[in-house]
C-alpha positions in Angstrom: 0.0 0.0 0.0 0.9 3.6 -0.4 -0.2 6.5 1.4 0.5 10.0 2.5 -0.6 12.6 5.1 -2.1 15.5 5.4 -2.8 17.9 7.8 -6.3 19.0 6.9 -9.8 18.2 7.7 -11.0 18.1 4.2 -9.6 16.3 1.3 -10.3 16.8 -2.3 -9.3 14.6 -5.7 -6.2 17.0 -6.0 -4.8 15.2 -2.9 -4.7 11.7 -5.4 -2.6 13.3 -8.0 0.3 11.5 -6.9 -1.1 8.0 -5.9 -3.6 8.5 -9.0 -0.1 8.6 -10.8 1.7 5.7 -9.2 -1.7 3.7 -9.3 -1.8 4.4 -13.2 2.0 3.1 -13.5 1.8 -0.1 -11.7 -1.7 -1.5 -12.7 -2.4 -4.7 -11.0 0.7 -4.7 -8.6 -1.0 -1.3 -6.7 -3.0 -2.7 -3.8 -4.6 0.7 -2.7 -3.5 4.4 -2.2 -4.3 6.0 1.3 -4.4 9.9 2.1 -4.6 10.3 6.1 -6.1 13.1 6.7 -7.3 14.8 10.5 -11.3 13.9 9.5 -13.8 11.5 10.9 -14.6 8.9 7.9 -13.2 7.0 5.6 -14.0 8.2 2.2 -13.5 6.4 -1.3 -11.9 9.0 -3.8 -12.1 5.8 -6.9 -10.7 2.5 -7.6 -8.4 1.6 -4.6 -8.2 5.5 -3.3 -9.2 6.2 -0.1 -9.0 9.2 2.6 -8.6 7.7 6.2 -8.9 9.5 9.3 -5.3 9.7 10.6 -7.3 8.8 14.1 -7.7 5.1 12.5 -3.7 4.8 11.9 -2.4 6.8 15.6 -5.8 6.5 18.1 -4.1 9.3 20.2 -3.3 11.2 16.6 -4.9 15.6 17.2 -3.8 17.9 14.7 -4.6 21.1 16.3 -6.2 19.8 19.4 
C-alpha cells in the first residue's frame, strides 16, 4: 500500500494526483493508495483511493487539538 498525510480536515481529488499517478504506472501490482487526513470517515476518492482519518492509523493522533 501507499499513502500519505495531510494535515487538513478536508480532502479533495487534488490530494490523489500523486497516488492517482503511481496507481496508473503499476496496474495490477497497486493494492490501494491512502491519504490520512485529521477527518472522521473513511472516504473512497475511486478504484483503490481512499482518505482515512489519521485517528484510525495513531488512536491518540490531534492535529490542532
Amino acid at each position: 500500500m501507499n499513502g500519505q498525510i495531510k494535515s487538513a480536515a478536508t480532502i479533495t481529488q487534488s490530494d490523489f494526483k500523486g497516488l492517482s499517478k503511481l496507481k496508473d504506472a503499476n496496474g495490477e501490482c497497486f493494492a490501494a493508495g491512502e491519504v490520512f487526513y485529521d477527518g472522521e470517515h473513511v472516504l473512497s476518492f475511486g478504484e483503490r483511493l481512499f482518505a482515512v482519518p489519521i485517528r484510525l492509523l495513531v488512536p491518540r493522533f490531534n492535529i490542532g487539538y
